[in-house]
Structures are given as C-alpha cells and as structure tokens.
Chimera marker file (.cmm) of the C-alpha trace (Angstrom):
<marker_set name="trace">
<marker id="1" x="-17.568" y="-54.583" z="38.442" r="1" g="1" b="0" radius="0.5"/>
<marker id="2" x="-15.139" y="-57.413" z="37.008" r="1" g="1" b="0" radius="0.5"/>
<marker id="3" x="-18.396" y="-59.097" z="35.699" r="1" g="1" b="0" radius="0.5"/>
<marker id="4" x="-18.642" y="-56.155" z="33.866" r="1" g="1" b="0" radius="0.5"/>
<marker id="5" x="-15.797" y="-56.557" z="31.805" r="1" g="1" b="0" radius="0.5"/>
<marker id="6" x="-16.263" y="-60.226" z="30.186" r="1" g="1" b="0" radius="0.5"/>
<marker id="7" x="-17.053" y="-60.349" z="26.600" r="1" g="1" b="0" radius="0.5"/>
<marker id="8" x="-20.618" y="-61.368" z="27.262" r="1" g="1" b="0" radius="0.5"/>
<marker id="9" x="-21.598" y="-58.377" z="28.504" r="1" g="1" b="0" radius="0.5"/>
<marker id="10" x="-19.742" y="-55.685" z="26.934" r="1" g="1" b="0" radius="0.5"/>
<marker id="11" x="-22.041" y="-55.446" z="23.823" r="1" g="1" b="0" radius="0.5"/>
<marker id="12" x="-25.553" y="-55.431" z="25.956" r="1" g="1" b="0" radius="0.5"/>
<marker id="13" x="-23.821" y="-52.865" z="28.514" r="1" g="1" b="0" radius="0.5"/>
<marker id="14" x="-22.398" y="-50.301" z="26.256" r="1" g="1" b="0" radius="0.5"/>
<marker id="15" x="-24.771" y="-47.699" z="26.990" r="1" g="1" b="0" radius="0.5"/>
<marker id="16" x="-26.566" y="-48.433" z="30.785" r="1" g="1" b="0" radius="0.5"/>
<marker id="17" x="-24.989" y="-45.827" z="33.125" r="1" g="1" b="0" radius="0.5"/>
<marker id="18" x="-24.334" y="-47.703" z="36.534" r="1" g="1" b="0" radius="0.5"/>
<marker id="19" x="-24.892" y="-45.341" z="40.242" r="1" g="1" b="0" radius="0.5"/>
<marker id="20" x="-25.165" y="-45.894" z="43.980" r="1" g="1" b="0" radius="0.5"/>
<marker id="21" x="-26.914" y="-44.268" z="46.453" r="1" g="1" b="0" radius="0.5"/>
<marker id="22" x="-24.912" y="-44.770" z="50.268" r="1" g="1" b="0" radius="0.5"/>
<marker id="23" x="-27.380" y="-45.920" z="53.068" r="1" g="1" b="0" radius="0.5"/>
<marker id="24" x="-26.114" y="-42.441" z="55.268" r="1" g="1" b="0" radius="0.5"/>
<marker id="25" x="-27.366" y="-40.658" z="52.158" r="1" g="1" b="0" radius="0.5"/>
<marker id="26" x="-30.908" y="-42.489" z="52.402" r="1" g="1" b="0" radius="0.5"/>
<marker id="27" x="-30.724" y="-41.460" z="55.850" r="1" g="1" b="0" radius="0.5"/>
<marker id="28" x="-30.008" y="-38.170" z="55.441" r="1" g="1" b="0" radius="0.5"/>
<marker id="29" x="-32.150" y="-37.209" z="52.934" r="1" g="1" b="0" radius="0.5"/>
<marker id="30" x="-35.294" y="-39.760" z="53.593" r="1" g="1" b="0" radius="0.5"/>
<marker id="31" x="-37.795" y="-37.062" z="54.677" r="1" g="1" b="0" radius="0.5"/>
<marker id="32" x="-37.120" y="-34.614" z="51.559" r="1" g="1" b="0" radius="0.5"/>
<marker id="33" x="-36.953" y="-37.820" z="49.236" r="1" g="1" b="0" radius="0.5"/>
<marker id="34" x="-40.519" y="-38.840" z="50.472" r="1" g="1" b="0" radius="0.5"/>
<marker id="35" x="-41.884" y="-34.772" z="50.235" r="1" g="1" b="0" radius="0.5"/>
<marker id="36" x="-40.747" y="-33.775" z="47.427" r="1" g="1" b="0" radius="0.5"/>
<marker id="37" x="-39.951" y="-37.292" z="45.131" r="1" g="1" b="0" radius="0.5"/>
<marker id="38" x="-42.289" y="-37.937" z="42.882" r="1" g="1" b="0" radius="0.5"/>
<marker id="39" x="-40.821" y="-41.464" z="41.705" r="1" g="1" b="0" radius="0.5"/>
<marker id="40" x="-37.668" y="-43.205" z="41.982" r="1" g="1" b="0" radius="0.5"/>
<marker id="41" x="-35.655" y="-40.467" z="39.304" r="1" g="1" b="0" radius="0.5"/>
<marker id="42" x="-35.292" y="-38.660" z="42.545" r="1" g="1" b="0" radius="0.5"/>
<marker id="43" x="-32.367" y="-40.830" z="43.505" r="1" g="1" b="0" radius="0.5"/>
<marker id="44" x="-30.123" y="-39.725" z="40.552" r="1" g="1" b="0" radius="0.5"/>
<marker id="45" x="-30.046" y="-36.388" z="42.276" r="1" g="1" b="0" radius="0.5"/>
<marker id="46" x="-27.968" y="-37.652" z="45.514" r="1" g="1" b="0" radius="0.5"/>
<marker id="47" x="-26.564" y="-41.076" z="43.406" r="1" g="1" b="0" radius="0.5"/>
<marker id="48" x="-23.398" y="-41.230" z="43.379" r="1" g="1" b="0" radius="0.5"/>
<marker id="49" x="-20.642" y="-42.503" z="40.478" r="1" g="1" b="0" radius="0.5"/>
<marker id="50" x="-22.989" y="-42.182" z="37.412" r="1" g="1" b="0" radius="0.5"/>
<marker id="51" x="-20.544" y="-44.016" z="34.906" r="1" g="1" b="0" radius="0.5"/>
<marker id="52" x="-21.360" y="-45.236" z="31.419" r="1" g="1" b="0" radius="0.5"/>
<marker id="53" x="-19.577" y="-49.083" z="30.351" r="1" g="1" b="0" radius="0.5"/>
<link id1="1" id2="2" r="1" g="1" b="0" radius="0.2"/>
<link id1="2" id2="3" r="1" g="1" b="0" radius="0.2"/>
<link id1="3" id2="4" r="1" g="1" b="0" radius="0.2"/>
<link id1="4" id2="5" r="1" g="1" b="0" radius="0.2"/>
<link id1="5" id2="6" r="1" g="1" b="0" radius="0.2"/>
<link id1="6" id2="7" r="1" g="1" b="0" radius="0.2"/>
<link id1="7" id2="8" r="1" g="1" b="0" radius="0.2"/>
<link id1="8" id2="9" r="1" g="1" b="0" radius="0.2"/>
<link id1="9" id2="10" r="1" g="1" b="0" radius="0.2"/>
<link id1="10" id2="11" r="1" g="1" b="0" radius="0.2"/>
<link id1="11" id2="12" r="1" g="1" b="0" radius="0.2"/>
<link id1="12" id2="13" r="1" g="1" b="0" radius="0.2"/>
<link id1="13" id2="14" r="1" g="1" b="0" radius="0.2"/>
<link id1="14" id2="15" r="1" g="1" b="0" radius="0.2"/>
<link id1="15" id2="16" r="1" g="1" b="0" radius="0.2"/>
<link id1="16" id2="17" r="1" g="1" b="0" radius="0.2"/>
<link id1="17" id2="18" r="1" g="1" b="0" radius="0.2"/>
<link id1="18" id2="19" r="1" g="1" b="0" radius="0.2"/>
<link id1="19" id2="20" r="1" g="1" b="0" radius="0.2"/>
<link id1="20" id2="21" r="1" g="1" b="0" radius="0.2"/>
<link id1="21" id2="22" r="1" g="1" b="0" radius="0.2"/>
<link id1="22" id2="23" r="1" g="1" b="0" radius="0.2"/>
<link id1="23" id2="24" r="1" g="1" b="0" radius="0.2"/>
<link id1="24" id2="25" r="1" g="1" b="0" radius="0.2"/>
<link id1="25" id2="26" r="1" g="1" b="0" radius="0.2"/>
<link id1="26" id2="27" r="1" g="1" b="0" radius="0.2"/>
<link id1="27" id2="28" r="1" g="1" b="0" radius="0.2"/>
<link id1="28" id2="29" r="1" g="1" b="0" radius="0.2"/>
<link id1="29" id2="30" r="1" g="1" b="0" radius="0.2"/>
<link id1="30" id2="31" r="1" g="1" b="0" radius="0.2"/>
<link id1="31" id2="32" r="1" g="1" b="0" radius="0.2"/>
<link id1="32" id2="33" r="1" g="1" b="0" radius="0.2"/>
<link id1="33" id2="34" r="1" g="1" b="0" radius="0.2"/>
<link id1="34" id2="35" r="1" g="1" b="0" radius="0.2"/>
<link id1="35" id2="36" r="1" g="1" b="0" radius="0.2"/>
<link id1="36" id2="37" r="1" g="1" b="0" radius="0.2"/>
<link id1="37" id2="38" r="1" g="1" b="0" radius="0.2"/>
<link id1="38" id2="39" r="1" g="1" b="0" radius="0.2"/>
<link id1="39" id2="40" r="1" g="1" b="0" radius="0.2"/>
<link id1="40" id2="41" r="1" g="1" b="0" radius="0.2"/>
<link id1="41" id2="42" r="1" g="1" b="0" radius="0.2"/>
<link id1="42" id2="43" r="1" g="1" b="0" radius="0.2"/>
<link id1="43" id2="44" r="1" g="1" b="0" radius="0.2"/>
<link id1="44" id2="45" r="1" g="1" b="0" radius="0.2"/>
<link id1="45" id2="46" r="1" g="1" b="0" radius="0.2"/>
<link id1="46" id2="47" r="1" g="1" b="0" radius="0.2"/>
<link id1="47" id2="48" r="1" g="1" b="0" radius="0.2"/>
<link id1="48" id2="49" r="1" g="1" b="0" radius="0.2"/>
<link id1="49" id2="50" r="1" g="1" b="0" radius="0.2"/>
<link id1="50" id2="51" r="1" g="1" b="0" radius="0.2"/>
<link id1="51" id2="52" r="1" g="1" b="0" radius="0.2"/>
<link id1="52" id2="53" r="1" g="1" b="0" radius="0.2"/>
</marker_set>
C-alpha cells in the first residue's frame, strides 16, 4: 500500500477503489458464487476493505 502513496501514482489513483476477497471467504461461499454469479461483480458483495486513494 506504500507504493500507493509516491507521487507517481497519486494523480492516476485518485479515484480506483482498492478490495480483497480472503481465500476462507472463496471457500465459503464458492458454490453460491458459481450458482448465482453472473460475472466477476459478484465478488464486491463478500470483498472486503472497499477504500478509495
């Protein structure tokens, strides 16, 4: 996230919102994700630490 902050990105990164999705979340939720996902936007439903630079 350091990378983040260095003056060569800040202007490119101002608006991409950054999230995770944990491994034990895949795992949990890998047999709804595949029955009722469509695409990958149904990740940001279980991603975590949506956060804006």
């Amino acid at each position: 996230m350091a990378q983040f902050a260095r003056p060569a990105f800040r202007g490119d990164l101002a608006d991409i919102a950054l999230a995770f999705v944990p491994f034990d979340d895949l795992r949990d939720h890998c047999e709804a994700l595949c029955k009722f996902g469509e695409d990958h936007t149904i990740l940001k439903k279980i991603a975590r630490g949506s956060r804006t630079f």
